[in-house]
Backbone as JSON, one array per atom type, in Angstrom:
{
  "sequence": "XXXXXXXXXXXXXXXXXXXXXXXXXXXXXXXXXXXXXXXXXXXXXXXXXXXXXXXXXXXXXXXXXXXXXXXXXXXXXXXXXXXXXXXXXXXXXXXXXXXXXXXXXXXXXXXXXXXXXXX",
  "N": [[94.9, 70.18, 88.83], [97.99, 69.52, 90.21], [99.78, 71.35, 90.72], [102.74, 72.05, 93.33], [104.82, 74.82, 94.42], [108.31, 75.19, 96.14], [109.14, 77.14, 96.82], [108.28, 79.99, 98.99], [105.51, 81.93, 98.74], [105.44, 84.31, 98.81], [108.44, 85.23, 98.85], [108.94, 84.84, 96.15], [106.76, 86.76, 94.69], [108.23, 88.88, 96.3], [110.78, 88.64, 94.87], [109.44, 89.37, 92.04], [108.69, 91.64, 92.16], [111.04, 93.53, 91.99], [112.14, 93.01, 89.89], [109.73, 93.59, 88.9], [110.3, 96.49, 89.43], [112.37, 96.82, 88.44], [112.13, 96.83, 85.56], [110.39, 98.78, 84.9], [111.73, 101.05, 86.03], [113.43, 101.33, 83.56], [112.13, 101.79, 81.63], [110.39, 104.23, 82.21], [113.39, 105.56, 82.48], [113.78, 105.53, 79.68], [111.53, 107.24, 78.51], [111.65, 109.08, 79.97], [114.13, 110.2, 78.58], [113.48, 110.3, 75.7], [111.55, 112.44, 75.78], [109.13, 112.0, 76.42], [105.7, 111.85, 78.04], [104.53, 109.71, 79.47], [102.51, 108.52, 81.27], [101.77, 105.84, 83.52], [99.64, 103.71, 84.1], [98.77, 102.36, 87.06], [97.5, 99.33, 88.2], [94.57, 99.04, 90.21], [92.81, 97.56, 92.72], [90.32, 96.59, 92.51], [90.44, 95.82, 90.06], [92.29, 93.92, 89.82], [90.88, 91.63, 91.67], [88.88, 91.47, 90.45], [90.15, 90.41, 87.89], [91.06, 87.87, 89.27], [88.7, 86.59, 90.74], [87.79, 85.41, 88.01], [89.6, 83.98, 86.94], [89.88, 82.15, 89.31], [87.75, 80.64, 88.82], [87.86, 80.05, 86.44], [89.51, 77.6, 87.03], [88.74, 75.94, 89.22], [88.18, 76.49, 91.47], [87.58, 78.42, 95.21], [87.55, 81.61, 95.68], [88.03, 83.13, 98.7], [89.68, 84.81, 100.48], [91.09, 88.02, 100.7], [93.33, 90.57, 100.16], [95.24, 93.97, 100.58], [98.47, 94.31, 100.89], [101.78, 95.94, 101.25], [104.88, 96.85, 99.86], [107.3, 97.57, 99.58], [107.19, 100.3, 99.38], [105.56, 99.25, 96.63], [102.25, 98.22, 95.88], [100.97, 95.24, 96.49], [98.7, 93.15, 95.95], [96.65, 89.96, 97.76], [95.47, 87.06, 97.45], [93.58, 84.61, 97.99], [92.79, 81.86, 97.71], [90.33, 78.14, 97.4], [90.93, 75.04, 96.25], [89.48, 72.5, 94.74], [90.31, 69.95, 95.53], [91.16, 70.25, 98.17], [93.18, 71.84, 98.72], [94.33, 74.95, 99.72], [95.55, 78.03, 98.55], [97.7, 80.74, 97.95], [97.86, 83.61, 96.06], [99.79, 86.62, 94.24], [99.31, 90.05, 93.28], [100.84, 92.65, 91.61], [100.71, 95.66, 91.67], [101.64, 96.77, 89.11], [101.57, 95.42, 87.35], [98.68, 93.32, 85.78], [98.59, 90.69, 85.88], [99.37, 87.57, 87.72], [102.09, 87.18, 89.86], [102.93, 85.38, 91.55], [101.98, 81.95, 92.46], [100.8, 80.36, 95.5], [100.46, 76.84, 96.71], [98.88, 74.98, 99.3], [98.49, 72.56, 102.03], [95.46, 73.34, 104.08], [96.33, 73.91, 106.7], [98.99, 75.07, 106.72], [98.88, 76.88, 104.83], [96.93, 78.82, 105.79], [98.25, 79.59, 107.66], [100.31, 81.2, 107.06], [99.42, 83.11, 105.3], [98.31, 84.4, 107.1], [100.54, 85.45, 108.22], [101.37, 87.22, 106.43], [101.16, 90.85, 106.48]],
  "CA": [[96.3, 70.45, 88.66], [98.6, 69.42, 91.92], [101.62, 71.94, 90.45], [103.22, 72.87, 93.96], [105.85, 75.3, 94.71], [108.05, 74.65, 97.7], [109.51, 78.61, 97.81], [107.41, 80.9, 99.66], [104.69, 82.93, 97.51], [106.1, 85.81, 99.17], [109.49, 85.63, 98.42], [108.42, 85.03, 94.54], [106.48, 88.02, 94.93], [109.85, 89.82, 96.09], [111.96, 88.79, 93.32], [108.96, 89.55, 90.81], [108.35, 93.21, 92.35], [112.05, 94.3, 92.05], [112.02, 93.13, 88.47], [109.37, 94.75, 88.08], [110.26, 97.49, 89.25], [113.49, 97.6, 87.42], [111.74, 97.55, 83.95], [109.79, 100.14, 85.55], [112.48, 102.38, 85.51], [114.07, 101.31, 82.6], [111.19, 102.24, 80.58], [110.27, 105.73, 82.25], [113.97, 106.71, 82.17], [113.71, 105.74, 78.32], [110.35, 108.0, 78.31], [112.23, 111.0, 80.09], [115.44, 110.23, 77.67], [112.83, 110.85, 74.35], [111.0, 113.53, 76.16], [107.61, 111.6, 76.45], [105.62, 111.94, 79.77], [103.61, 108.92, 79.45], [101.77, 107.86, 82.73], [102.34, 104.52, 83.72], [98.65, 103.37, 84.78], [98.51, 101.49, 88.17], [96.13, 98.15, 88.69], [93.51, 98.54, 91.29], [92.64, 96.43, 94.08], [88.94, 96.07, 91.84], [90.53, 94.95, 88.74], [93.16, 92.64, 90.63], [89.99, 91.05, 92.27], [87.63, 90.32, 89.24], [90.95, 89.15, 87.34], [91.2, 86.73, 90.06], [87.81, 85.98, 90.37], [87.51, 85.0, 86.54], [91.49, 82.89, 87.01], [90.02, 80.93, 90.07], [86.76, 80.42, 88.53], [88.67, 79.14, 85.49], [90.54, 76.43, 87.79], [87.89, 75.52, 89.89], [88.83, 76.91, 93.0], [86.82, 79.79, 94.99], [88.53, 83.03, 96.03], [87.9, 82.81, 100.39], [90.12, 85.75, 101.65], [91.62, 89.2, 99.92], [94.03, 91.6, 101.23], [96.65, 94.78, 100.29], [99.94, 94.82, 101.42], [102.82, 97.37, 100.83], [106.01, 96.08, 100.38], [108.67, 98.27, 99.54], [106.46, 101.04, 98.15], [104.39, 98.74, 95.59], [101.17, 97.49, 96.54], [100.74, 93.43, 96.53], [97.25, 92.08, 96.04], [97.17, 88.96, 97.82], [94.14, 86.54, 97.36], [93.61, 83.32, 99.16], [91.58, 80.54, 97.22], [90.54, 76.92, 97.58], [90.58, 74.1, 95.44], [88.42, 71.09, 94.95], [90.81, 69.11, 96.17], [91.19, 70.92, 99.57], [94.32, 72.77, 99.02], [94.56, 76.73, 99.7], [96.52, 78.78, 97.19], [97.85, 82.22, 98.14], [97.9, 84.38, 94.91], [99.84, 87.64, 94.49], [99.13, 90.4, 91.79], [101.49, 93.84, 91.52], [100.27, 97.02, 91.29], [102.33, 97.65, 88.23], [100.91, 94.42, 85.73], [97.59, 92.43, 86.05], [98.89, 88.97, 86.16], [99.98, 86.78, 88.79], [103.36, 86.99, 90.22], [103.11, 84.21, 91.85], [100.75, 81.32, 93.43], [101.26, 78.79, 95.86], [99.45, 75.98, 97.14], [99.24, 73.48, 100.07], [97.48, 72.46, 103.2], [94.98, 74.24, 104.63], [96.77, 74.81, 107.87], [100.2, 75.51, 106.22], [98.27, 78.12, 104.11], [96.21, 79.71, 106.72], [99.43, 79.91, 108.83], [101.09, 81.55, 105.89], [98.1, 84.22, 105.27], [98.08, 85.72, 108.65], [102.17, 86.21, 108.13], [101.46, 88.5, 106.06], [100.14, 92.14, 106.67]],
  "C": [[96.94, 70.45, 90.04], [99.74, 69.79, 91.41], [101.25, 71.93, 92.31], [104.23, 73.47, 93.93], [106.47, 75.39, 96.16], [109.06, 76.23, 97.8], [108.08, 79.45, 97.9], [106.66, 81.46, 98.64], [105.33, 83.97, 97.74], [107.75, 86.01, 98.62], [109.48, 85.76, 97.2], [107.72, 86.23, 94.11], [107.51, 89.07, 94.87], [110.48, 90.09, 94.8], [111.62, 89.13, 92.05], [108.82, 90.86, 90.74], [109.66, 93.66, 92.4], [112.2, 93.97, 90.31], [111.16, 93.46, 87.48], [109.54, 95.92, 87.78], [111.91, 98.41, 88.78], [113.05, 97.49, 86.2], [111.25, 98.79, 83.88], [110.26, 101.28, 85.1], [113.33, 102.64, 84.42], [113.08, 101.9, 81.45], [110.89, 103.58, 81.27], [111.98, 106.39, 82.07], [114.22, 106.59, 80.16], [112.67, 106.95, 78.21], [111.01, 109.65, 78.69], [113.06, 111.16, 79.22], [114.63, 111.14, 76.03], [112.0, 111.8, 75.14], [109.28, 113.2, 76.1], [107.12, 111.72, 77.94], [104.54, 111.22, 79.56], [103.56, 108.45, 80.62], [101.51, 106.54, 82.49], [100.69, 103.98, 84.75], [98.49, 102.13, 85.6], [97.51, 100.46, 88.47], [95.44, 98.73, 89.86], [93.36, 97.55, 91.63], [91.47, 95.87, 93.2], [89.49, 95.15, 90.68], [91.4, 93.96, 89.16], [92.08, 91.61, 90.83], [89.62, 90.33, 91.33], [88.83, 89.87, 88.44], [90.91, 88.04, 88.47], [89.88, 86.11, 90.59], [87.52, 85.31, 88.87], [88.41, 83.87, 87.02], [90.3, 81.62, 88.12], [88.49, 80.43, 89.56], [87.33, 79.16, 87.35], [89.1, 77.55, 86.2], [89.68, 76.43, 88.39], [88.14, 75.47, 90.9], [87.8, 78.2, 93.41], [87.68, 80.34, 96.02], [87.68, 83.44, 97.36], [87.88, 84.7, 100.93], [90.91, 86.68, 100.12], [92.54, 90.21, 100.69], [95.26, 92.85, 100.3], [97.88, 94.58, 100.69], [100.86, 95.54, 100.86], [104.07, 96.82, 100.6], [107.24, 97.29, 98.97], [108.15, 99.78, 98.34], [105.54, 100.65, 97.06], [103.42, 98.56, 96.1], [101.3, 96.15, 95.75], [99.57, 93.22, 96.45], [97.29, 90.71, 96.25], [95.84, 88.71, 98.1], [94.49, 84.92, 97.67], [92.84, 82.23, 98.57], [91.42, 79.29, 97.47], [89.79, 75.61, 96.52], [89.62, 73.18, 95.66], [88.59, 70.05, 95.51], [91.29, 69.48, 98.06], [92.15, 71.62, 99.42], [93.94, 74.14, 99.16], [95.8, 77.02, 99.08], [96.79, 80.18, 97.86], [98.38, 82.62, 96.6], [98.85, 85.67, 95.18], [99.7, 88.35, 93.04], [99.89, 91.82, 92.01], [100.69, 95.19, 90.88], [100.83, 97.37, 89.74], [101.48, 96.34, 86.94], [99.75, 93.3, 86.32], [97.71, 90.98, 85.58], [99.62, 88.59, 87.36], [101.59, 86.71, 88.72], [103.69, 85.97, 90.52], [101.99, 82.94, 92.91], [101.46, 80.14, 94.12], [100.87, 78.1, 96.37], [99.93, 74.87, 98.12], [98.58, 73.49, 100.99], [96.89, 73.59, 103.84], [95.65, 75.1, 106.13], [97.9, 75.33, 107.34], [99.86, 76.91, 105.93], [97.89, 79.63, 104.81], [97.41, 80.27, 107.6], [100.7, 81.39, 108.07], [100.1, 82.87, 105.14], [98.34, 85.12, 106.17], [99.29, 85.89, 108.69], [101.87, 87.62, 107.86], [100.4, 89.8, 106.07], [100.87, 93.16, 106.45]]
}
């Protein structure tokens, strides 16, 4: 599969972690509104991982490099993989839902250059 995307993973990331985290609050202040105090259980860095080990296994790509980042209070899981065809992929996964926000793929140096941005 040669999808690319030509905006940033990161900024897709952005625009996916503020919408997440306005359902977020649309659903706990429904939960305080009916008087429920349901806990809102957070992904791990572990289960981020082996989903994304399984995903790039699926696609025939292997999962290189791994990392946290923080970004505006959420945590980011950002995972680094490489295809068969040589490309590198940066992955991201939100603390709040165990699917991909967003992936994006292209030359190894582009990639790598685009990795070490972020911390």
């Amino acid at each position: 599969m040669k999808t690319i995307f030509k905006i940033p993973v990161l900024l897709l990331a952005i625009m996916l972690v503020f919408s997440c985290s306005d359902s977020k609050k649309e659903e706990e202040s429904s939960n305080s509104n009916s008087g429920s105090q349901a806990k809102i259980e957070k992904i791990t860095f572990n289960q981020a991982e082996e989903f994304m080990l399984e995903r790039t296994k699926n696609l025939n790509q292997t999962l290189m490099k791994k990392k946290s980042v923080n970004f505006d209070g959420t945590k980011i899981y950002m995972f680094l993989s490489v295809a068969e065809n040589g490309y590198v992929c940066i992955s991201s996964i939100s603390e709040n839902v165990l699917q991909v926000l967003a992936a994006d793929c292209g030359t190894y140096e582009r990639k790598i250059q685009e990795w070490n941005a972020v911390y």
